[in-house]
NUNU-494790 format. One line per field, with one value per residue: residue number from 1; y, x, z of N, C-alpha, C, O, CB in turn. Coordinates in pm, 1 decimal, padded with zeros to 6 digits. Glycine has a CB too. Example, Ala and Ser with C-alpha at 12.3 -4.5 7.8 and 13.67 -1.06 7.14 Angstrom:
// NUNU-494790
nr <- c(1 2)
n_y <- c(-00569.0 -00225.0)
n_x <- c(01319.0 01285.0)
n_z <- c(00780.0 00708.0)
ca_y <- c(-00450.0 -00106.0)
ca_x <- c(01230.0 01367.0)
ca_z <- c(00780.0 00714.0)
c_y <- c(-00330.0 00003.0)
c_x <- c(01320.0 01290.0)
c_z <- c(00780.0 00787.0)
o_y <- c(-00331.9 00113.8)
o_x <- c(01423.6 01340.9)
o_z <- c(00846.5 00803.9)
cb_y <- c(-00447.3 -00059.8)
cb_x <- c(01130.8 01408.4)
cb_z <- c(00904.6 00572.5)
END
This chain:
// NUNU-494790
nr <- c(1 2 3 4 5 6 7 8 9 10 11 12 13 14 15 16 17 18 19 20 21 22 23 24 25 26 27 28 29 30 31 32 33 34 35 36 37 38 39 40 41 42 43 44 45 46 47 48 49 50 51 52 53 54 55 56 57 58 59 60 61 62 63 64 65 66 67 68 69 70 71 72 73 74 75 76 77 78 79 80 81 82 83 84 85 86 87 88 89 90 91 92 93 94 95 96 97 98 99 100 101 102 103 104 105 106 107 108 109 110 111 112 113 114 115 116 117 118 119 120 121 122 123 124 125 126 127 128 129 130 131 132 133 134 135 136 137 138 139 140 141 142 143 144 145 146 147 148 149 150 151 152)
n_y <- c(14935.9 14893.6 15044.5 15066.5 14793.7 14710.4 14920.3 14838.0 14546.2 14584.1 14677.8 14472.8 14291.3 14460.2 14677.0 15061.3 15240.7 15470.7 15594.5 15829.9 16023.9 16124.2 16359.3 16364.5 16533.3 16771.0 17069.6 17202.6 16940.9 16779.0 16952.2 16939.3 16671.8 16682.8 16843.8 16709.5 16464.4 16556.0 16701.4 16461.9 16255.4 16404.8 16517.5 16459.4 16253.9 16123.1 16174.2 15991.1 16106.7 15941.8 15929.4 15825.7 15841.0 15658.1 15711.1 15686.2 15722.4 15878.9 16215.6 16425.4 16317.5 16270.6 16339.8 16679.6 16702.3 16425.3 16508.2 16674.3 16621.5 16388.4 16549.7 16680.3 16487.1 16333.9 16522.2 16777.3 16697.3 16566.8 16818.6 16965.8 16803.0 16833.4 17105.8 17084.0 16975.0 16970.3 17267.7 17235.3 17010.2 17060.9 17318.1 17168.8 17029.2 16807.5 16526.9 16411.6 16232.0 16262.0 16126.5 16128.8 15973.7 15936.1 15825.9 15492.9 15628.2 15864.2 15936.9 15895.4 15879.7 15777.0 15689.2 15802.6 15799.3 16019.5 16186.9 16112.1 16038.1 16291.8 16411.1 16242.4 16325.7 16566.3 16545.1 16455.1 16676.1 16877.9 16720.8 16728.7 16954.2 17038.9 16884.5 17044.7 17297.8 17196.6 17182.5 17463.9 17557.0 17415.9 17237.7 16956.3 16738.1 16471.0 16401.1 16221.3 16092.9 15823.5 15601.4 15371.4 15074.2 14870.8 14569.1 14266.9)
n_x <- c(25934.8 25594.5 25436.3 25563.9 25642.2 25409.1 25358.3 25536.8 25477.7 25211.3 25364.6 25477.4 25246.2 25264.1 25122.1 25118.7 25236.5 25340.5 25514.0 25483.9 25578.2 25369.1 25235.1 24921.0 24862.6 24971.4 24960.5 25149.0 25230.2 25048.4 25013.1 25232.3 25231.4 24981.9 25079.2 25272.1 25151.9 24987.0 25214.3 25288.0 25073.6 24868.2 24567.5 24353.4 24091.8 23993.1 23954.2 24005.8 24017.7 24136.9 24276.8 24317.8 24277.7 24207.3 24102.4 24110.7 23947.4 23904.9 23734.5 23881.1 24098.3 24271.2 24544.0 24677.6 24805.2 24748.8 24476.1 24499.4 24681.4 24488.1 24285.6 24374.0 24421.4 24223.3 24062.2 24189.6 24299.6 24146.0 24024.7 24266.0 24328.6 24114.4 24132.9 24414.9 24365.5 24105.2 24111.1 24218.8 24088.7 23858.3 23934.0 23991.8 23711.7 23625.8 23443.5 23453.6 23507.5 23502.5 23587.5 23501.0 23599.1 23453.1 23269.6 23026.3 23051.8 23020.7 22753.7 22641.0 22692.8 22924.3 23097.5 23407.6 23533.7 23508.7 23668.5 23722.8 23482.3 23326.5 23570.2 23497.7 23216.2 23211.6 23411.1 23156.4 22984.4 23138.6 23186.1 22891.9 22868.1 23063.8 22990.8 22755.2 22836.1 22991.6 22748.4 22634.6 22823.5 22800.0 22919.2 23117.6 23153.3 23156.7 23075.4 23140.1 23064.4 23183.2 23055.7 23198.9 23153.6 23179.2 23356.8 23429.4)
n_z <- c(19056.9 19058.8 18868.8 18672.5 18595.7 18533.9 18259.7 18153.9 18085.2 17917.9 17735.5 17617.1 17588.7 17271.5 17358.4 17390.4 17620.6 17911.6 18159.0 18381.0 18639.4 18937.0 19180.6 19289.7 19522.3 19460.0 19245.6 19048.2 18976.9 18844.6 18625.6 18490.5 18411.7 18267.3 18063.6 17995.1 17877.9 17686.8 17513.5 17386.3 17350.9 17221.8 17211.7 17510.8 17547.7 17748.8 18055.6 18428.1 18724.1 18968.2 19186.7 19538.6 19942.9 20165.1 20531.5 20894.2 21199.4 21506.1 21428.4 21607.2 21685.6 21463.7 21325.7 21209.9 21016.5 20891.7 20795.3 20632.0 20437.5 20324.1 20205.4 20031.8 19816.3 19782.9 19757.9 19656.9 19459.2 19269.4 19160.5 19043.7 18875.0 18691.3 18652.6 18519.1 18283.0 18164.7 17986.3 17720.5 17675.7 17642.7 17446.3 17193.4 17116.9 17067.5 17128.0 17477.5 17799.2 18129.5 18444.6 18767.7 19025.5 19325.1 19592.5 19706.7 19966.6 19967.1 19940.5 20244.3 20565.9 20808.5 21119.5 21264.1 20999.3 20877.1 20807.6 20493.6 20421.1 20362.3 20160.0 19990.0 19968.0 19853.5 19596.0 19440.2 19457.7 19328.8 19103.5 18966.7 18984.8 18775.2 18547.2 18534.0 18464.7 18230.3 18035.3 18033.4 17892.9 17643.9 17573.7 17434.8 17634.8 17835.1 18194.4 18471.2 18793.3 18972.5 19139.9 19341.5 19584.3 19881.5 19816.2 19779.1)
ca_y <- c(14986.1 14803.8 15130.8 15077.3 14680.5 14705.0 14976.5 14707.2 14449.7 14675.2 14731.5 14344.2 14283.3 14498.4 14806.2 15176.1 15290.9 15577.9 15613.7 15975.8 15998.1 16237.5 16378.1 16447.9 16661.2 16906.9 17134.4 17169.9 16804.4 16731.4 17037.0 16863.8 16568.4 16757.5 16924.8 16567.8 16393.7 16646.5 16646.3 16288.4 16138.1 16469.1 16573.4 16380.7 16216.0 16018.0 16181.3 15982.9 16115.1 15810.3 15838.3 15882.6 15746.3 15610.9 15760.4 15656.8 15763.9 15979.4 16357.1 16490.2 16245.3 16263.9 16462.8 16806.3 16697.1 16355.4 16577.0 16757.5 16489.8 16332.1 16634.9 16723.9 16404.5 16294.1 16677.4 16898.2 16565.5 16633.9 16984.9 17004.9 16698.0 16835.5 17212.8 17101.4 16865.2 17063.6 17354.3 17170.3 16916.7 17227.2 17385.9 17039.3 17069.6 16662.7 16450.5 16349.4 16274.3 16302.2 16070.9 16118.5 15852.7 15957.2 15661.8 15534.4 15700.1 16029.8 15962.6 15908.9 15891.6 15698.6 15741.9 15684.6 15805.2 16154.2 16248.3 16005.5 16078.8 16462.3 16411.6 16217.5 16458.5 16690.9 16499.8 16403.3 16782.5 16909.7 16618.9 16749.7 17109.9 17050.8 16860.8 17183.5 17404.6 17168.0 17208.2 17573.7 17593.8 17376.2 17158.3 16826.3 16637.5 16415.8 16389.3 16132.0 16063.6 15718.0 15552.3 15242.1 15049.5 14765.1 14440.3 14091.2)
ca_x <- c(25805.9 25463.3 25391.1 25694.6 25615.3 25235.9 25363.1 25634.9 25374.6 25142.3 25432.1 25480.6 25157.6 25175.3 25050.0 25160.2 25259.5 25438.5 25507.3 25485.5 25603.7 25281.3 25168.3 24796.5 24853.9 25077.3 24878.1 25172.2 25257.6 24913.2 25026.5 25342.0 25165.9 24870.9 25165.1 25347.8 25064.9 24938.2 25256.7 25303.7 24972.6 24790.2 24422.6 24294.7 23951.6 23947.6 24033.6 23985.2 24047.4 24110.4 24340.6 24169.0 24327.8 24098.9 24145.9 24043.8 23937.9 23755.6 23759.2 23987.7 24198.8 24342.5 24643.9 24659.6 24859.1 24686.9 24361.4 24570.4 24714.6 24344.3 24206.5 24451.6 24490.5 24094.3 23936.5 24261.7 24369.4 24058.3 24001.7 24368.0 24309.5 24040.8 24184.5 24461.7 24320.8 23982.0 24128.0 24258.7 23970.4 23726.8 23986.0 23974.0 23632.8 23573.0 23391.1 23566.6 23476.3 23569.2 23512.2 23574.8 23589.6 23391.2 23226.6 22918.6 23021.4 22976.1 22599.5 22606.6 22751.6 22993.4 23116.3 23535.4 23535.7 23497.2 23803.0 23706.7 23364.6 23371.6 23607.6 23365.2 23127.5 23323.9 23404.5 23025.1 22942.9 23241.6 23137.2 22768.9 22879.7 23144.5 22872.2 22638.5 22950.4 23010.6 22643.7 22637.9 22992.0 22754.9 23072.6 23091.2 23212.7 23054.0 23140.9 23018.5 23103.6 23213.6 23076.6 23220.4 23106.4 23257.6 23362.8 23497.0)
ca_z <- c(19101.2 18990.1 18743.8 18590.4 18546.9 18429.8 18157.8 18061.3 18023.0 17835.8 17577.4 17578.2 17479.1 17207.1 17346.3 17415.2 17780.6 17963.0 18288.0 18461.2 18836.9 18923.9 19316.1 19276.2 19624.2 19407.0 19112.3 18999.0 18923.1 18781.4 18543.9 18426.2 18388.3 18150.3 17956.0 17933.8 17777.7 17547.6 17409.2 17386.6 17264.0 17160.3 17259.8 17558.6 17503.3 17837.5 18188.5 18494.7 18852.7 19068.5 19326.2 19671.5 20010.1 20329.8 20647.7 20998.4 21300.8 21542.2 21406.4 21688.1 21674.2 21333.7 21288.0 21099.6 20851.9 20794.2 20803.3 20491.5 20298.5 20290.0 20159.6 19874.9 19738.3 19765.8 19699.4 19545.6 19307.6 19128.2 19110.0 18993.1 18720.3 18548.4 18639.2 18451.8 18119.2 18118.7 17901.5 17618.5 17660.5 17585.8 17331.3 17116.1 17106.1 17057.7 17293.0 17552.0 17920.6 18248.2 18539.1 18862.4 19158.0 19469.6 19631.4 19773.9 20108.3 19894.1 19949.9 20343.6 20687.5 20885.6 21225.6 21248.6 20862.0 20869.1 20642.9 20366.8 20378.0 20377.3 20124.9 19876.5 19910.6 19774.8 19492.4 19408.1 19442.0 19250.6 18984.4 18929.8 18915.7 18660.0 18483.1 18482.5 18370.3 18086.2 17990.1 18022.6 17764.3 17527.3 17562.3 17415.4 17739.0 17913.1 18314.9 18545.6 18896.6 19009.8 19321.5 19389.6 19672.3 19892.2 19693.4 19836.1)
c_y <- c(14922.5 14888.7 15078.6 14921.6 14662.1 14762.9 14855.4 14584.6 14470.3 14705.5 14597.5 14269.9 14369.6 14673.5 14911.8 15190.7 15422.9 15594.9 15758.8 15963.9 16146.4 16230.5 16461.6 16537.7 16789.7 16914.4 17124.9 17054.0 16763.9 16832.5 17000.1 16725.6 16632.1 16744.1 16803.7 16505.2 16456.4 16635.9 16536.3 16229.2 16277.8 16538.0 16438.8 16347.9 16127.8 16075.5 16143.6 16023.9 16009.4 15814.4 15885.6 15792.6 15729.7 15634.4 15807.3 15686.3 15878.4 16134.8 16410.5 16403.2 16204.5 16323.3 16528.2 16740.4 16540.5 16410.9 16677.3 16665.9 16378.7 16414.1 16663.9 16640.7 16364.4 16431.4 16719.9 16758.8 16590.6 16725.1 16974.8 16930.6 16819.9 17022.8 17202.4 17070.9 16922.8 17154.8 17321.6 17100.4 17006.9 17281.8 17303.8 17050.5 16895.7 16614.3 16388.5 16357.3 16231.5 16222.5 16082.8 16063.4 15952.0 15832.4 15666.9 15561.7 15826.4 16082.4 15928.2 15916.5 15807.8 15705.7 15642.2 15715.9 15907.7 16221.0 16193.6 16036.1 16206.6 16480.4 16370.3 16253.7 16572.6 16658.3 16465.6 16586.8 16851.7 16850.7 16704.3 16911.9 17165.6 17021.9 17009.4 17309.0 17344.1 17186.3 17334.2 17665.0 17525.1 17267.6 17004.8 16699.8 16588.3 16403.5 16314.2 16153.0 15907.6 15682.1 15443.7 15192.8 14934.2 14635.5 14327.9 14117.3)
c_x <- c(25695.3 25415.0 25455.0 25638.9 25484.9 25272.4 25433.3 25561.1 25273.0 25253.0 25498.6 25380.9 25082.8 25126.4 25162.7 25139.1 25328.9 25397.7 25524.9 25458.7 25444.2 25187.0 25063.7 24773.8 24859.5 25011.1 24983.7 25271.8 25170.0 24935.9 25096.2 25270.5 25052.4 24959.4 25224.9 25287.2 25019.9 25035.1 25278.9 25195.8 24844.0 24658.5 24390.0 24122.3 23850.8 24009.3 23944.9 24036.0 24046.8 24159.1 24286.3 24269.8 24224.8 24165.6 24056.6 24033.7 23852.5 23851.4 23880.0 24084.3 24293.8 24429.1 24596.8 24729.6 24797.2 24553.0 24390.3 24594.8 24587.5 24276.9 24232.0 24453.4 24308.4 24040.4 24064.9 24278.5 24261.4 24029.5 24142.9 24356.7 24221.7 24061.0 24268.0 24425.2 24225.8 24031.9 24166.6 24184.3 23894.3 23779.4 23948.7 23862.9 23547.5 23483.1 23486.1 23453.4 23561.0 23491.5 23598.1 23572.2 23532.6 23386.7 23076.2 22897.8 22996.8 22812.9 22569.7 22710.7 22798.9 23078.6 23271.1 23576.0 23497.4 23548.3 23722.6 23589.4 23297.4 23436.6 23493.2 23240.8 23120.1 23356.6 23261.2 22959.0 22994.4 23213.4 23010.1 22795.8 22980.1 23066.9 22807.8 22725.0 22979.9 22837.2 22647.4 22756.0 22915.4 22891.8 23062.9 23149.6 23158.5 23106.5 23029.0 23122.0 23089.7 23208.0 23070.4 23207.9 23183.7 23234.1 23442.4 23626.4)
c_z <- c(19017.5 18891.9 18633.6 18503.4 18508.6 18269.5 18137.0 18015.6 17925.0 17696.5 17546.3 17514.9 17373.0 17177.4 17356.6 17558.2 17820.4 18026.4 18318.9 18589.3 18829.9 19077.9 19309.0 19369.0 19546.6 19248.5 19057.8 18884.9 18827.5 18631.9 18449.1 18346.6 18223.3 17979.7 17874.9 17835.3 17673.2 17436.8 17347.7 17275.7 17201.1 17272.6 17357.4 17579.4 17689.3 17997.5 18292.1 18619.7 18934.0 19219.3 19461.9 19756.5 20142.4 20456.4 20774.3 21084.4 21342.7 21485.4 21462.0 21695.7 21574.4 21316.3 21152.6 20981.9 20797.3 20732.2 20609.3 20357.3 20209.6 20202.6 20020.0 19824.7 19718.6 19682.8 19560.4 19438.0 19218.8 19075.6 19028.4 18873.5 18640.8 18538.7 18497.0 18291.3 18079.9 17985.6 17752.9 17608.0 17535.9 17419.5 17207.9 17015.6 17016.6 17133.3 17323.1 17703.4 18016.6 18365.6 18698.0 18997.2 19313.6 19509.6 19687.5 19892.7 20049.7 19927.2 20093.1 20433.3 20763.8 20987.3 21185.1 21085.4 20816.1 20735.8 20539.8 20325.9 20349.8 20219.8 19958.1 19820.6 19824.7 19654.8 19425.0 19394.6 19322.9 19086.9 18902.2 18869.8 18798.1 18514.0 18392.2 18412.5 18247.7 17962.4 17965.6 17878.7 17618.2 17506.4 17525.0 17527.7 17826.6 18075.3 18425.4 18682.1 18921.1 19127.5 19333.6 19524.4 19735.8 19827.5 19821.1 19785.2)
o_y <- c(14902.8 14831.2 15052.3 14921.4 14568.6 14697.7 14762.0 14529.9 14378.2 14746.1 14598.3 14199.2 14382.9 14748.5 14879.4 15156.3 15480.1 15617.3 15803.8 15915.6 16232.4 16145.3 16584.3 16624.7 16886.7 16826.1 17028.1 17067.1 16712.4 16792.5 17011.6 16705.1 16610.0 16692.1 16788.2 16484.9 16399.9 16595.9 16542.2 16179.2 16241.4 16591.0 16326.4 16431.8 16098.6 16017.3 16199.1 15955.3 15980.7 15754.8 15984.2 15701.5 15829.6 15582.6 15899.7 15703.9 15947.6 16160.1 16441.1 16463.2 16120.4 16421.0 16491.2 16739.6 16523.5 16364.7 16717.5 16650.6 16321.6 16359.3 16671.5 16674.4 16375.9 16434.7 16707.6 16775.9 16631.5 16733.0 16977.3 16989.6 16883.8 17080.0 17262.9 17143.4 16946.4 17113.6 17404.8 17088.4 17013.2 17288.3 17357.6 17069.5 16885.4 16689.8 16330.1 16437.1 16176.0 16237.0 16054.9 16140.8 16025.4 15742.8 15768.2 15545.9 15899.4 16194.8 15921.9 15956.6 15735.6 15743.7 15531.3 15640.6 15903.5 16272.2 16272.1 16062.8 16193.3 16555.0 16437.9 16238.3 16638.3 16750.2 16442.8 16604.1 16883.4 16915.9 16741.6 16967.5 17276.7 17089.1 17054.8 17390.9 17418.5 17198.4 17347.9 17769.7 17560.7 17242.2 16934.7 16586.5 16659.7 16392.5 16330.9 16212.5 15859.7 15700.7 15387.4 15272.8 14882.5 14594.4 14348.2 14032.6)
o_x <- c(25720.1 25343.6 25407.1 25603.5 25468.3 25240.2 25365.1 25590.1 25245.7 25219.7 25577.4 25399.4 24962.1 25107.0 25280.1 25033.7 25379.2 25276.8 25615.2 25360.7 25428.9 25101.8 25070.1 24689.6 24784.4 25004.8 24976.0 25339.1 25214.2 24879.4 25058.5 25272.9 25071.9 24940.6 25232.1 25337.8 25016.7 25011.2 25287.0 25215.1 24742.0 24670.9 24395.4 24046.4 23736.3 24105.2 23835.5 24136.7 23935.4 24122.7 24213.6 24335.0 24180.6 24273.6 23975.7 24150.6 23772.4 23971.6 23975.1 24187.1 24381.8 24382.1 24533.6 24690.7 24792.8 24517.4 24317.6 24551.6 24587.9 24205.6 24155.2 24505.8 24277.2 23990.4 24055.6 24249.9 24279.5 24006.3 24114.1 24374.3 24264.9 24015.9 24237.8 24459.3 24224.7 23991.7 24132.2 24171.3 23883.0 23712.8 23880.1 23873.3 23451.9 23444.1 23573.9 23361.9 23669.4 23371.4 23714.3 23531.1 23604.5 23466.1 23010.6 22789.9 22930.7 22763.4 22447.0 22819.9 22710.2 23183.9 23288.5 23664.9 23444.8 23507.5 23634.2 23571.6 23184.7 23372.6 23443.2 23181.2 23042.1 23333.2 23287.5 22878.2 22921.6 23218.3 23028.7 22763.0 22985.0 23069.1 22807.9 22685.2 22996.6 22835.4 22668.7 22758.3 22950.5 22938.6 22992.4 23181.3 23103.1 23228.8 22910.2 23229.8 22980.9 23292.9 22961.1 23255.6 23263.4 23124.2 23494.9 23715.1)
o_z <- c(18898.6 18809.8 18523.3 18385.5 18430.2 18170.2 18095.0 17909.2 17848.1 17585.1 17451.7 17415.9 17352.4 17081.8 17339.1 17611.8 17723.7 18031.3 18248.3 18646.0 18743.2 19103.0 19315.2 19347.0 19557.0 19162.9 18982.1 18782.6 18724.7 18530.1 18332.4 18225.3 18103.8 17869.7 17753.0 17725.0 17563.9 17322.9 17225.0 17164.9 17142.6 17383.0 17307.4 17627.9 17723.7 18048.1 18301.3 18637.9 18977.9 19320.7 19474.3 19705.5 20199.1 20484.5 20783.2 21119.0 21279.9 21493.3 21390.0 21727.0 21592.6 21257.9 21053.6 20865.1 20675.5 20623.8 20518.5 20243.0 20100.6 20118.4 19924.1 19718.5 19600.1 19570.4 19438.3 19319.5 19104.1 18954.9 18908.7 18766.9 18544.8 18439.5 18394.2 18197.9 17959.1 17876.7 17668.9 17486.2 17413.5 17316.2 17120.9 16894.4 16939.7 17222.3 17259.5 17724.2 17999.1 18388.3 18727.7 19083.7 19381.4 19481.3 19711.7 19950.0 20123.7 19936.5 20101.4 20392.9 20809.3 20936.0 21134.5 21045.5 20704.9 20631.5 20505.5 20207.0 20302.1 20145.7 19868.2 19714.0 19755.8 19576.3 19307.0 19303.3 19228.8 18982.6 18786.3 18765.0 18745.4 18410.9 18277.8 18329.6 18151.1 17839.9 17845.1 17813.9 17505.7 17395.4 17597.6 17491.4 17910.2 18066.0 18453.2 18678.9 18889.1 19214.8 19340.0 19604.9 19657.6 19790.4 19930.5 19795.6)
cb_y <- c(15140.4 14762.5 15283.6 15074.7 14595.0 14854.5 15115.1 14633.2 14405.8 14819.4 14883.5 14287.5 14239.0 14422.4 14826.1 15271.1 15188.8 15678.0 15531.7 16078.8 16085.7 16219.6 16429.0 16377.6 16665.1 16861.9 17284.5 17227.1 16706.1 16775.8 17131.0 16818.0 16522.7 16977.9 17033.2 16456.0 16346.3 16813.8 16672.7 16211.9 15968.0 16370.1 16604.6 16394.5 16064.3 15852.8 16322.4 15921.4 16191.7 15681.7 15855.6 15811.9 15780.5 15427.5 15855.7 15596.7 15773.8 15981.6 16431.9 16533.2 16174.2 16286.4 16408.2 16971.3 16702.1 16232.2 16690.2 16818.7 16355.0 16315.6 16738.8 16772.7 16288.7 16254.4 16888.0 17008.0 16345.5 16625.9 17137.3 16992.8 16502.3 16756.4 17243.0 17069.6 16691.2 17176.4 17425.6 17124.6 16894.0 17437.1 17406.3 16920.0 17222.3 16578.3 16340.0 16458.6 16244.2 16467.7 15915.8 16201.8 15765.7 16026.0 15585.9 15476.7 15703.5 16017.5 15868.8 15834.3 15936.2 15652.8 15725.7 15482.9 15721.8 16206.0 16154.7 15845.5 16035.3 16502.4 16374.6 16144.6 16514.1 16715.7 16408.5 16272.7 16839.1 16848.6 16450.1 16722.8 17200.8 16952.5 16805.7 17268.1 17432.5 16982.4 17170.7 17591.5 17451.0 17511.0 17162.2 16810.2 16670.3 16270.1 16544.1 15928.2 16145.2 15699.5 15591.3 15215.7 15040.8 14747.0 14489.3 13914.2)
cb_x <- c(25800.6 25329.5 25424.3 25879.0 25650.5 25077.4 25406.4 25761.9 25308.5 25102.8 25567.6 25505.7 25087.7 25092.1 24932.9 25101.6 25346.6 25481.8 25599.7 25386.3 25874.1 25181.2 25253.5 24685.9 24980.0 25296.4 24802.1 25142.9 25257.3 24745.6 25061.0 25459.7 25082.0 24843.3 25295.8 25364.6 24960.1 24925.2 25315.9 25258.6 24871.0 24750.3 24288.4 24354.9 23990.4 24016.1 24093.1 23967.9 23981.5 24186.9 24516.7 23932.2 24478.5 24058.7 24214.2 24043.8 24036.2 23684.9 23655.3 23952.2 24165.2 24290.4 24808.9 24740.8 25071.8 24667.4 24363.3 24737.4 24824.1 24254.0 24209.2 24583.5 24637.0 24017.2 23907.0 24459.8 24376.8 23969.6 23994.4 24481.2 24187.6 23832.2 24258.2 24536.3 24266.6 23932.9 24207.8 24359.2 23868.5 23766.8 24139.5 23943.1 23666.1 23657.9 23263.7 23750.3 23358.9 23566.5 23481.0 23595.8 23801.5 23248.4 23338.3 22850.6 23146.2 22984.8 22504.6 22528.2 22694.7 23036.2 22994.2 23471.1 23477.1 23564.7 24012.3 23712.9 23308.7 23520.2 23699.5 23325.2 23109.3 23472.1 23481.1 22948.0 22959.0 23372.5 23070.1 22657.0 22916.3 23261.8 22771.6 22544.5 23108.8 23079.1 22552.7 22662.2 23212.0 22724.2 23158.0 23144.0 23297.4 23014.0 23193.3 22973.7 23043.6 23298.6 22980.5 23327.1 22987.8 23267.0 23499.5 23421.9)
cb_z <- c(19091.4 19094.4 18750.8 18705.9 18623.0 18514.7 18137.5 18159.6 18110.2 17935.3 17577.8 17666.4 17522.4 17266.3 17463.1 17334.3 17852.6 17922.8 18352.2 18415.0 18954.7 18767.4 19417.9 19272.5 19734.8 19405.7 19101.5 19029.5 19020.4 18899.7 18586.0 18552.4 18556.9 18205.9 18027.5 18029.7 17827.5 17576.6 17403.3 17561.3 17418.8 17046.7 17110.2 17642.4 17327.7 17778.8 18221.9 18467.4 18900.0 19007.3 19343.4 19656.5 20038.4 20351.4 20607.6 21024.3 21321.3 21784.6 21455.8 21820.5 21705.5 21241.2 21267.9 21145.3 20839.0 20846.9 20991.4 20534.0 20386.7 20408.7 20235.0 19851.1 19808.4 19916.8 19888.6 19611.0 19342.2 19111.7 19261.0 19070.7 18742.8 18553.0 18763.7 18505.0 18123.2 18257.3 17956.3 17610.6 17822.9 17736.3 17342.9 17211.7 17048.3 17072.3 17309.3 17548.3 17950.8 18264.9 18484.3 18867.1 19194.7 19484.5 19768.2 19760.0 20232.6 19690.9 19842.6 20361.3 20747.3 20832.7 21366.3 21276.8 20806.3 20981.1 20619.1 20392.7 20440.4 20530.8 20203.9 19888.3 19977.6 19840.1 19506.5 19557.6 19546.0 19324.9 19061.0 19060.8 19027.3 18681.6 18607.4 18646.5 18441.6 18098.2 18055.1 18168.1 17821.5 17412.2 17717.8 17279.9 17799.6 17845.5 18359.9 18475.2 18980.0 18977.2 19433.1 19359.6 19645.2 20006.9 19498.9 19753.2)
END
């Protein structure tokens, strides 16, 4: 698997790696995952939310369950990330931040791209209001939202 062979290259040149099988659908995978790393490498200073999948078509025409699998893995994958890493972030009481991939469909509308874009909203909202909760805790963590745009 290409995880498997990046970490192996990463500990060829040198570095530190570890692989964790981990289904951002499932809280609690993202949980395991938390628990894994904490013990492993300690206090995390750096959590990104990335994984997000694109999904096409007109509204009614999407199946329920791709309509699902879009949702949990774009919306729940982040709520559950920083559900899970947040608390120990906070506990720490370092700086650390938190970024989490929307896009720049997060900021408009695209016909045929419903899911995806719905979806990034949600993340870009979710983003700002985690923001204003880490402000409100006096919390040393910084949290941005990530909107990447199309590339060549």
């Amino acid at each position: 698997m290409l995880f498997r062979s990046v970490a192996a290259a990463i500990r060829t040149a040198g570095g530190e790696a570890m692989t964790v099988h981990t289904d951002v659908s499932n809280p609690e995978s993202i949980d395991r995952l938390a628990a894994t790393v904490h013990e492993a490498w300690g206090d995390v200073r750096l959590l990104v939310n990335n994984a997000g999948v694109e999904t096409l078509g007109f509204i009614w025409e999407i199946p329920a369950a791709l309509w699902e699998k879009t949702l949990d893995i774009n919306i729940h994958g982040v709520i559950h990330g920083v559900r899970a890493f947040a608390p120990r972030m906070l506990a720490a009481g370092k700086p650390a931040w938190i970024a989490n991939t929307s896009s720049v469909g997060g900021l408009g509308m695209m016909p045929v791209q419903a899911a995806y874009i719905l979806s990034k909203h949600a993340v870009l909202s979710f983003t700002e209001c985690l923001r204003l909760e880490m402000l409100v805790k006096k919390a040393p963590i910084t949290v941005s939202a990530i909107l990447p745009g199309p590339v060549a």
